[in-house]
C-alpha positions in Angstrom: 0.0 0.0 0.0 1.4 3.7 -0.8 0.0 6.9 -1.2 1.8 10.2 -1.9 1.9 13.0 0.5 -0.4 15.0 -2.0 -2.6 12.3 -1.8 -2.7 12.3 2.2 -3.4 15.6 1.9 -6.1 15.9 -0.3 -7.9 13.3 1.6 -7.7 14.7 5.2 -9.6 18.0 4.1 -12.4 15.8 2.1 -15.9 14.4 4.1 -15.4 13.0 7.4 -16.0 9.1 7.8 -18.0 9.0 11.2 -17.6 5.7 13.2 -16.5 6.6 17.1 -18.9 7.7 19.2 -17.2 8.5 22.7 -14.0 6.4 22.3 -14.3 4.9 25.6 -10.9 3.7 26.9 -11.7 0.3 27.9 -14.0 -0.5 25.1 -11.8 1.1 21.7 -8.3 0.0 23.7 -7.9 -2.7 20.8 -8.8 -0.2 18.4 -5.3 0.9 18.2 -3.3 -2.3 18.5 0.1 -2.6 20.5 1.6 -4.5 17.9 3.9 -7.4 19.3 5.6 -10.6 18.8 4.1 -12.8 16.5 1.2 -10.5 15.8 3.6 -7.7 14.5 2.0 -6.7 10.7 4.2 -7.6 8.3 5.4 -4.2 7.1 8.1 -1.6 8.6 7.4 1.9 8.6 9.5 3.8 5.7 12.6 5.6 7.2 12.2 9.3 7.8 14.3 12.1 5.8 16.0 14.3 8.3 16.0 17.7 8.1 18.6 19.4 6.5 20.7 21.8 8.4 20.9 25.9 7.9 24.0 26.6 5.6 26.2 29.6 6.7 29.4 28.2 5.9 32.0 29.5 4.6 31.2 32.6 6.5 32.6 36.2 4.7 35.6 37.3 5.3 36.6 38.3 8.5 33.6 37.3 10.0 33.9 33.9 12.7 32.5 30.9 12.6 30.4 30.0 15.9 28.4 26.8 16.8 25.2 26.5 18.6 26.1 24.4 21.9 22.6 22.9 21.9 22.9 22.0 18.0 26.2 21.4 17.1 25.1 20.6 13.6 24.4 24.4 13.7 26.7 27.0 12.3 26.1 30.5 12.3 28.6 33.7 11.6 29.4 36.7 13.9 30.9 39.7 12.3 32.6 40.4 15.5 35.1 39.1 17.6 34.6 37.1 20.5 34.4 40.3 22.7 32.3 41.6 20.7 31.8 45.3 18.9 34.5 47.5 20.4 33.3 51.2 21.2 35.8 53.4 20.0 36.9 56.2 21.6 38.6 58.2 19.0 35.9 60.3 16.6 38.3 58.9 13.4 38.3 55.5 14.6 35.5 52.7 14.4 34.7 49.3 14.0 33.8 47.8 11.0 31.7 44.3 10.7 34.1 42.0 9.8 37.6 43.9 11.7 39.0 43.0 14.4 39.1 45.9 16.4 39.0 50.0 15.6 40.3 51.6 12.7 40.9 54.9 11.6 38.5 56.0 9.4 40.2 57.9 6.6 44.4 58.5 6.6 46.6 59.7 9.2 46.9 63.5 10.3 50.1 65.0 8.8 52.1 67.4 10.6 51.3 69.8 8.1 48.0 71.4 6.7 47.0 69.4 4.2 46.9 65.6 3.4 50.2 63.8 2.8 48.2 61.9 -0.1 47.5 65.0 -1.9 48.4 63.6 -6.1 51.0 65.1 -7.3 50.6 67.2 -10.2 47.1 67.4 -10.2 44.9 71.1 -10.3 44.5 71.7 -6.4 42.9 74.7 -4.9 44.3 75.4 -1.2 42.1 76.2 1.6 43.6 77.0 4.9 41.4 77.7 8.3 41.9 81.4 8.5 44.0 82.1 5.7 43.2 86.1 4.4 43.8 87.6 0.7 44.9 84.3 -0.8 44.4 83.4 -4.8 44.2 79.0 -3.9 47.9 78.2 -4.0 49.7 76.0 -1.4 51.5 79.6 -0.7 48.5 81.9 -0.6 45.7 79.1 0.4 41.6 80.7 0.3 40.6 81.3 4.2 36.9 79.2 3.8 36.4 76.4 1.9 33.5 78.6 0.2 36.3 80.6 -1.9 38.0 77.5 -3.0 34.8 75.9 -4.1 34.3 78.9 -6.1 37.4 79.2 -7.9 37.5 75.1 -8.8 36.7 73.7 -11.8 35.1 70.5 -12.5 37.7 68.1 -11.8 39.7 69.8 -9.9 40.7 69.4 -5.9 40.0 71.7 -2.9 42.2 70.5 -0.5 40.8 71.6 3.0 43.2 72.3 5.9 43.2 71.2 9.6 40.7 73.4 11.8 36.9 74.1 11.8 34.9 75.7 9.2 31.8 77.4 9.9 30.2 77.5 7.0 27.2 76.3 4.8 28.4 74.7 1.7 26.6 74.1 -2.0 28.9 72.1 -4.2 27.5 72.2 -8.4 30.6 70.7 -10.1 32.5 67.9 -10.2 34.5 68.6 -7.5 36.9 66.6 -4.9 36.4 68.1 -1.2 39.7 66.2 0.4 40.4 66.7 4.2 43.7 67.0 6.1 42.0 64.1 7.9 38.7 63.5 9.8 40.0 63.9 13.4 41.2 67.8 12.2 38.8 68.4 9.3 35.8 69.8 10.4 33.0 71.0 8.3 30.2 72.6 11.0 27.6 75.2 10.3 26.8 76.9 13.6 23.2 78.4 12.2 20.2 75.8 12.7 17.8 74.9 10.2 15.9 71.5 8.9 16.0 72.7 5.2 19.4 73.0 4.2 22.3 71.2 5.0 26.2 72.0 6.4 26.8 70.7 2.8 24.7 69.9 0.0 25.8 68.6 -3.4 23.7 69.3 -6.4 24.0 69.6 -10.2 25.3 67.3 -12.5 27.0 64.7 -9.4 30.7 63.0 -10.4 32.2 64.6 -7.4 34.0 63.1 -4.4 34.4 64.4 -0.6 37.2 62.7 1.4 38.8 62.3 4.6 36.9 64.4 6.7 34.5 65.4 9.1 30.8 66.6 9.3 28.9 68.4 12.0 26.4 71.5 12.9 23.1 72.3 13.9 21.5 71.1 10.7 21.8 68.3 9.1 25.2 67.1 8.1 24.7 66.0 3.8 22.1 66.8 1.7 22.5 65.1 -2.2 20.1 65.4 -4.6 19.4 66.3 -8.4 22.3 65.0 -9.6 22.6 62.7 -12.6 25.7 60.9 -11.6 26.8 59.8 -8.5 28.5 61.7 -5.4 31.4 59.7 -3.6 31.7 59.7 -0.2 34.4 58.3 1.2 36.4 57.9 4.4 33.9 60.6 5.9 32.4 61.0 9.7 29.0 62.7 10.1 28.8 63.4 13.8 26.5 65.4 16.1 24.3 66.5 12.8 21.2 67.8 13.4 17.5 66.4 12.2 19.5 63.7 9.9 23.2 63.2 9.3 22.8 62.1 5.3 20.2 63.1 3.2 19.2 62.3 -0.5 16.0 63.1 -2.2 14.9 64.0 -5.8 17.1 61.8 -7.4 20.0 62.2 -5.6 22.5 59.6 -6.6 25.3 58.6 -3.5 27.9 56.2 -3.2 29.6 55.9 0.2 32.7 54.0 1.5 34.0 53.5 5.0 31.3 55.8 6.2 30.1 57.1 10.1 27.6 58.6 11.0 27.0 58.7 15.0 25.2 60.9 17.6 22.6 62.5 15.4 20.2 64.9 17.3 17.0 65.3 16.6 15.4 69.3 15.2 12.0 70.8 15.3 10.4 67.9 14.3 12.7 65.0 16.7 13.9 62.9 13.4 18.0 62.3 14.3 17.9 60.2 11.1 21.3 58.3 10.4 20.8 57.9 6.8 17.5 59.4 5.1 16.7 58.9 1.0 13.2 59.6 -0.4 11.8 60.9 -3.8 13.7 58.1 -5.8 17.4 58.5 -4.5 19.7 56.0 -5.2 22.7 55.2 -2.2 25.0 52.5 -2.0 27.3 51.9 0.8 30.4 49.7 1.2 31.6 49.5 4.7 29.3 51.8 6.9 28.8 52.2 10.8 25.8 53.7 12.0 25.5 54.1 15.5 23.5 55.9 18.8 21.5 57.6 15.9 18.2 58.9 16.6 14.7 57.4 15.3 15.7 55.7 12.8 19.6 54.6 11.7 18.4 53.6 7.8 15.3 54.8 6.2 14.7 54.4 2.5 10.7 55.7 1.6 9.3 55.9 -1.8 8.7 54.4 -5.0 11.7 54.2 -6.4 14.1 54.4 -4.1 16.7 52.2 -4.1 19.5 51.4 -1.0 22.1 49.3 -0.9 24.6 48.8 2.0 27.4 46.1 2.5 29.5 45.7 5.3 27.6 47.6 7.4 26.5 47.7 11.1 23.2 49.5 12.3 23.7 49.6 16.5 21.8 51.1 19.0 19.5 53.5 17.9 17.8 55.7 20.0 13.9 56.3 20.5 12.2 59.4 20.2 12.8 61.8 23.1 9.3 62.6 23.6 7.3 59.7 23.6 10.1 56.9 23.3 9.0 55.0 20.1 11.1 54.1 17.2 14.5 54.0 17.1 14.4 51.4 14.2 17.6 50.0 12.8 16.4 49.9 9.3 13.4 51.2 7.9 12.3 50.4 4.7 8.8 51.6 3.7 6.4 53.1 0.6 7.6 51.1 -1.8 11.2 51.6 -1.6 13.8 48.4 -2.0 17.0 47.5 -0.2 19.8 45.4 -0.7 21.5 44.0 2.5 24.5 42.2 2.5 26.9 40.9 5.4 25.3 43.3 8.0 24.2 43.0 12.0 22.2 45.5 13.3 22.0 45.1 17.3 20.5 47.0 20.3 18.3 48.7 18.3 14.6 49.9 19.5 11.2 48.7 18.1 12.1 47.2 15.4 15.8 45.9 13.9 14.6 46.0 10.6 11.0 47.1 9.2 9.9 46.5 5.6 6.4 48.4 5.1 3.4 48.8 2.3 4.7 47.8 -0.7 8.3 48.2 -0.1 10.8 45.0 -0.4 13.7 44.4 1.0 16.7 40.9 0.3 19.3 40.8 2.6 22.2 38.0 2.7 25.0 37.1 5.9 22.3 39.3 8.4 22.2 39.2 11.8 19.8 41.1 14.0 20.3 40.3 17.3 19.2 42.3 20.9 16.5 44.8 19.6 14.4 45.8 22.4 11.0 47.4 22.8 10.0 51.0 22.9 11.4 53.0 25.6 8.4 53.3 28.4 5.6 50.6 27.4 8.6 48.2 26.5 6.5 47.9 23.3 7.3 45.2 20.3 11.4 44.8 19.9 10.6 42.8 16.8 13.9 41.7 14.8 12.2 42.2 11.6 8.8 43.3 10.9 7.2 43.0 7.4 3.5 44.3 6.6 0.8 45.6 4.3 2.1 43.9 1.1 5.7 44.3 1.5 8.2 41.3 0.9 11.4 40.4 2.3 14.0 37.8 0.9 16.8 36.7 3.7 19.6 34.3 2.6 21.4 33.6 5.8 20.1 35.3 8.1 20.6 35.0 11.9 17.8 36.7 14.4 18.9 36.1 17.9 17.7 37.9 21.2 15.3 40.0 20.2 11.8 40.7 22.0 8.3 39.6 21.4 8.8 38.0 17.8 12.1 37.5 15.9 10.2 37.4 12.2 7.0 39.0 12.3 4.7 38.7 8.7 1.4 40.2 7.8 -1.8 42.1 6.3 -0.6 40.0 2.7 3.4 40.6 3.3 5.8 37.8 2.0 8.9 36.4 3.8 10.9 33.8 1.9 13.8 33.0 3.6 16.5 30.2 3.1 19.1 29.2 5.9 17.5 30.8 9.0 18.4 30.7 12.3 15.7 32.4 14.9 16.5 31.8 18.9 16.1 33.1 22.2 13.8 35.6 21.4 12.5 36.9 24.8 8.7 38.5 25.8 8.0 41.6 24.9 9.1 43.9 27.7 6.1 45.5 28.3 3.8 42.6 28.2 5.5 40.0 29.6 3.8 37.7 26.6 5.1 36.5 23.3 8.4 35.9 21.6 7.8 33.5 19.1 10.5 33.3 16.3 8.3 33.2 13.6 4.6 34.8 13.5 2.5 34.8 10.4 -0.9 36.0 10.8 -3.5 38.6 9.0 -2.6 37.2 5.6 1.0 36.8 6.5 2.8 34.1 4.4 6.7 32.5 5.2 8.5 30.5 2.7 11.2 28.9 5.2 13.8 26.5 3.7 16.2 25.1 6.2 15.6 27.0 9.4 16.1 26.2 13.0 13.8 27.4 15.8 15.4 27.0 19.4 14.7 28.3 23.0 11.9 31.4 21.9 9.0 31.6 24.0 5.1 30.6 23.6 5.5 29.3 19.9 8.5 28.7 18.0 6.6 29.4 14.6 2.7 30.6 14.9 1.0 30.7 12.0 -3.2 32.0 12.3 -5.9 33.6 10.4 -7.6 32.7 7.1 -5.0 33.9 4.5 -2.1 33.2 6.3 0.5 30.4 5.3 3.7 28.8 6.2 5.8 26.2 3.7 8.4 25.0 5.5 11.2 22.8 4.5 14.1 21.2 6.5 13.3 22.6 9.8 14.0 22.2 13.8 11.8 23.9 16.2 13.5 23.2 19.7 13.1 24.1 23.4 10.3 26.5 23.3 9.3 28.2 26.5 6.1 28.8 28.3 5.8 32.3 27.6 3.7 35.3 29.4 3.2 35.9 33.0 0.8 33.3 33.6 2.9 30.4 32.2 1.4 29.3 29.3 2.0 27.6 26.2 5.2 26.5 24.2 4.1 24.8 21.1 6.8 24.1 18.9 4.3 25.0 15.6 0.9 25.9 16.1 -1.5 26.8 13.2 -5.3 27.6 13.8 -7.5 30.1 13.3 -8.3 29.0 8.9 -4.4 29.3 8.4 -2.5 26.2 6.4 1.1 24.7 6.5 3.2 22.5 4.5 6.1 21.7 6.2 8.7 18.3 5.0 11.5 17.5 7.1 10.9 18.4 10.6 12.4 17.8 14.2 10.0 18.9 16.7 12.5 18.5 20.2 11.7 19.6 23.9 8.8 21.9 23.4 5.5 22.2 25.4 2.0 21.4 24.9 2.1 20.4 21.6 5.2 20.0 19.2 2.5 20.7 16.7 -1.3 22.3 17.4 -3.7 22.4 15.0 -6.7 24.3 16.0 -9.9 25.8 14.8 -12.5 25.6 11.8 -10.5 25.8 7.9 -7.3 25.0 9.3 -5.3 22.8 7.2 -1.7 21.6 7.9 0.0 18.9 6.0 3.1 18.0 7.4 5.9 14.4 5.6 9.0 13.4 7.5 8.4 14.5 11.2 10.2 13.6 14.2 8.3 14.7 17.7 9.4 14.3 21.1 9.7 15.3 24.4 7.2 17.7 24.1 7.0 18.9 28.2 3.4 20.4 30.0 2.9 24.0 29.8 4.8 25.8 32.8 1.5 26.7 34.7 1.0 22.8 34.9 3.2 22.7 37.9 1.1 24.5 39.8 -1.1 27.7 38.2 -3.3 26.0 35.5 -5.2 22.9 35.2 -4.0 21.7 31.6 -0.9 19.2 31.8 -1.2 18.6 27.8 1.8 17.1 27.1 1.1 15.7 23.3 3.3 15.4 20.3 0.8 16.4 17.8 -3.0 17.7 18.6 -5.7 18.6 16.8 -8.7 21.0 18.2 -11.9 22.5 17.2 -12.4 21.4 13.8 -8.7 21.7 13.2 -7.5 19.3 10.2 -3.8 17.5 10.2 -2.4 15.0 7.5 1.1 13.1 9.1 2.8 11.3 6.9 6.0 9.4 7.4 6.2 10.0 11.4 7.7 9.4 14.6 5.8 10.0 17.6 8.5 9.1 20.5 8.4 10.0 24.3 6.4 12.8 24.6 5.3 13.6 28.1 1.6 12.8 27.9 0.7 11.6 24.5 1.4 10.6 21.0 -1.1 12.5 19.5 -4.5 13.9 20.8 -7.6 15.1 19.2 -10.2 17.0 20.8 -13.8 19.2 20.3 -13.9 17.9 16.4 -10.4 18.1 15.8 -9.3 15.7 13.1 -6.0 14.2 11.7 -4.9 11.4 9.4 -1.5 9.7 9.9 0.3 7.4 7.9 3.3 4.8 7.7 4.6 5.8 11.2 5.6 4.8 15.0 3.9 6.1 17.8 5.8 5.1 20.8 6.9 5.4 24.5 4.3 7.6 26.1 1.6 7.1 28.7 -1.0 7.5 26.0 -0.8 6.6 23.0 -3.6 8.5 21.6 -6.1 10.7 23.4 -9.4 10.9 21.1 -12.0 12.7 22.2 -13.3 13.5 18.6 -17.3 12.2 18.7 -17.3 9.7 15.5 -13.9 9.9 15.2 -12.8 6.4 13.1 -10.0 5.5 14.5 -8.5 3.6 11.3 -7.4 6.9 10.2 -4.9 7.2 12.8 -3.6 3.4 11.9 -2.9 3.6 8.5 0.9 1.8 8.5 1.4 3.7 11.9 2.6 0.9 14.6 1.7 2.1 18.4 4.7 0.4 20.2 5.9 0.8 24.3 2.9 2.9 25.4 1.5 2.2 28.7 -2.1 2.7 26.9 -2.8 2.6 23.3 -5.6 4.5 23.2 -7.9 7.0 25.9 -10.5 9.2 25.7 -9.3 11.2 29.3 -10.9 14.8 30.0 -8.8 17.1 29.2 -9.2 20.6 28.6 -9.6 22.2 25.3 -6.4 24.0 24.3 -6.5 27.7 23.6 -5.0 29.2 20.7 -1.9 31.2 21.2 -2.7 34.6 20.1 1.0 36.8 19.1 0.9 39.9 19.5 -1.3 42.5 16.8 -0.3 45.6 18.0 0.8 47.3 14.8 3.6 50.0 14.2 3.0 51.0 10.6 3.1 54.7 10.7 
């Protein structure tokens, strides 16, 4: 006898077969055979597929290799060192994913005025901090960088001395702005505004500024308008005001070993680290962004395009008034981003948000320690996708983060292959949640080798009609009871009218259920499943009456299709079915619990849980013991989409 998992499918969800009515223990025990000896059926179940594990390896350069103690078959890459990120003191230094330590952002100060790099030869246009009467020569240097911009030509060099500049710059040609060096270089406008920037560059773009420093009481780079693309590189935007980089109406930007940290808020409390609207373009190799305020990335609009490489995102800083925000990465309207070998950390809110219609692929990520809004302790999702937005991850590490670690809804897409998603902790302000993955609202996952270990109430939640999970090659491990109360700690649960597909699965140590089914139109289909040790709820001990304890369960009209199975040494139960919760299982072992099956489904024929499935080494094959019915867990729905 064989029949195909689409076939197990397709007849789980057809007309119900009604033959048990009650399932009394004593009188159905026989109904699910210990099979033994002599009288052992002539078949062995098929052997299971194991999952496949995440793939990180070879991690990028620089980056180092570490391995989950709980699942050495794990391997995951941190950009840092084993210390971790180093805070560096110096304003030219800081610490790049992938470095060991600090660097110096930019070259060396000479002893002289002017970089020791300068080219030879080439058309240079002196600047020197409060030079008088000069005509641009190395002799006779312009006092203000305004005068040397005036007197370049496209192509040409200002070469900017050591010292502070006061000034408010507007840059049309093709110019290169090169610093002495960023620790000495200091470009600063002392007169505030939110409209126009200590330096803006305009017109037709090709331009460079180098080895220096920004700052001032507006914000620090505005580019826009520009056809080709302005380079930035070796530059420190510091202590800017309302955003440190800015780049709207086209603005084209490339940027290369570039900080920005410490950005204050204005009039209106933005702080941004990096701001591009209006259809901007900016690509940045090597970036630090760090103790921003609000937001550290933020890419809005139809056309607006980032891309950032090396880069690290850390600790953002909420709004000083009411304490939301201060989002790693905010993607949203539309725009796209490009992500590659990146770790944003310690970040507020959200790590990464991906909103209405925007889209977002990111490879080698790691979000890791966000935490919730400062006051209500609200969200501290790692990343948050919604209202039709779509995010791509290609190893991708979410670790430590509060209340969900992948959050997916209102008909946003997350497709994600090699995914790692643990520890994630309740949300502050609650107490409740922390699931690694939560689909809901029309929230679809495409997960292809993933693991799922030590997050709290549900390692992957999937509810509401609309909403779907396809998972492939998965481990969902060591879930916690969540919440104050205790509660929960299913390793998958679906319900609700939301389906699953998931082939390949471990489901290890979690409690209640290593997989729930529950409610009217739910559908989950799941080939190749190992379940055990599933452990009661934490209230069980003492602060609730439900001790479930099953390996897979199946409530309130709830529909699940097992196919190729091993149900081993879960706490209370192989499998149990409850309040018109049905399931079909085929070519399996259920073995080594107390129960083998609690039914409690009324007309419930119990040949559909015998089909090649042998029931070996349980104290009872089959009871029909009161139990309550289990609740659905319900993740958090508290949106942040403005």
């Amino acid at each position: 006898m064989t029949r195909s998992f689409a076939a197990c499918l397709g007849s789980s969800f057809s007309a119900l077969a009604l033959a048990c009515s009650g399932c009394a223990a004593d009188a159905d025990l026989r109904a699910l055979d210990d099979w033994t000896g002599e009288d052992r059926p002539a078949f062995e179940p098929s052997p299971i597929e194991p999952p496949a594990a995440p793939v990180f390896a070879p991690c990028p350069p620089g980056w180092r290799e570490t391995t989950d103690p709980d699942d050495g078959d794990v391997v995951t890459c941190d950009p840092w060192p084993e210390a971790g990120a180093v805070e560096c003191a110096a304003v030219d230094e800081a610490h790049f994913p992938g470095e060991a330590g600090c660097r110096r952002v930019g070259s060396p100060c000479p002893e002289g005025d002017w970089a020791d790099d300068l080219p030879a030869g080439g058309e240079v246009v002196y600047v020197r901090a409060g030079a008088e009467g000069g005509d641009g020569t190395r002799e006779l240097p312009y006092g203000s960088v305004d005068e040397g911009l005036r007197a370049a030509r496209s192509g040409e060099i200002v070469a900017i001395s050591k010292g502070t500049f006061d000034e408010e710059l507007v840059v049309g040609r093709a110019v290169t702005l090169w610093g002495a060096c960023v620790a000495e270089t200091v470009l600063a406008s002392s007169s505030p505004t939110a409209n126009f920037a200590t330096l803006e560059l305009v017109g037709p773009g090709g331009g460079t500024v180098k080895n220096l420093r920004i700052s001032g009481e507006r914000p620090g780079v505005w580019v826009y308008s520009n056809a080709e693309a302005w380079v930035l590189a070796g530059v420190v935007v510091d202590r800017a005001r309302g955003a440190a980089v800015i780049s709207d109406l086209g603005g084209r930007m490339i940027a290369s070993d570039l900080v920005v940290r410490d950005t204050r808020g204005d009039s209106m409390d933005l702080g941004y680290g990096l701001e591009i609207f209006g259809g901007a373009v900016a690509e940045i190799e090597r970036g630090v962004f760090e103790r921003n305020l609000q937001i550290g990335l933020y890419a809005n609009g139809a056309g607006t395009t980032l891309t950032a490489t090396d880069v690290a995102v850390r600790g953002t800083l909420p709004a000083p008034d009411d304490g939301e925000f201060g989002i790693g990465l905010d993607v949203n309207r539309g725009a796209s981003a490009r992500i590659e070998r990146a770790i944003f950390e310690d970040n507020r809110t959200m790590g990464i948000r991906v909103l209405e219609d925007a889209s977002m692929d990111a490879t080698d990520l790691v979000v890791s320690g966000t935490l919730g809004t400062d006051g209500d302790g609200f969200l501290g999702t790692g990343l948050y996708v919604s209202l039709r937005a779509r995010a791509v991850l290609s190893r991708a590490l979410f670790e430590g983060n509060r209340e969900t670690g992948v959050r997916v809804f209102d008909d946003a897409e997350v497709v994600a292959t090699d995914l790692v998603a643990r520890a994630t902790l309740p949300e502050q302000g609650s107490g409740y949640f922390g699931s690694g993955l939560h689909a809901y609202a029309g929230g679809r996952a495409q997960i292809r080798r993933a693991r799922f270990d030590g997050n709290h109430e549900a390692g992957v939640l999937v509810y509401g009609a609309g909403s779907d999970l396809h998972a492939e090659d998965v481990r969902v491990s060591r879930t916690r009871s969540g919440g104050l109360d205790g509660r929960n700690g299913d390793g998958i649960q679906v319900h609700s009218g939301a389906s699953a597909t998931v082939a390949r699965v471990i489901l290890s140590a979690n409690r209640r259920f290593g997989l729930g089914v529950h409610g009217a139109g739910t559908q989950v289909a799941i080939e190749d499943v190992e379940i055990d040790g599933t452990l009661p709820q934490d209230c069980a001990e003492g602060g609730c009456e439900d001790d479930t304890a099953a390996g897979l369960g199946a409530a309130e009209g709830g529909v699940l299709a097992a196919t190729r199975l091993r149900a081993r040494d879960n706490s209370l139960a192989g499998i149990q079915l409850v309040t018109g919760g049905q399931a079909d299982l085929f070519d399996g072992v259920v073995s080594g619990h107390p129960i083998g099956a609690i039914v409690r489904t009324m007309g419930f024929d119990l040949a559909r849980l015998q089909a090649r499935v042998l029931y070996l080494d349980n104290a009872r094959s089959l009871d029909s013991v009161l139990l309550p019915v289990p609740t659905p867990i319900t993740g958090s729905e508290r949106a942040f989409d403005r």
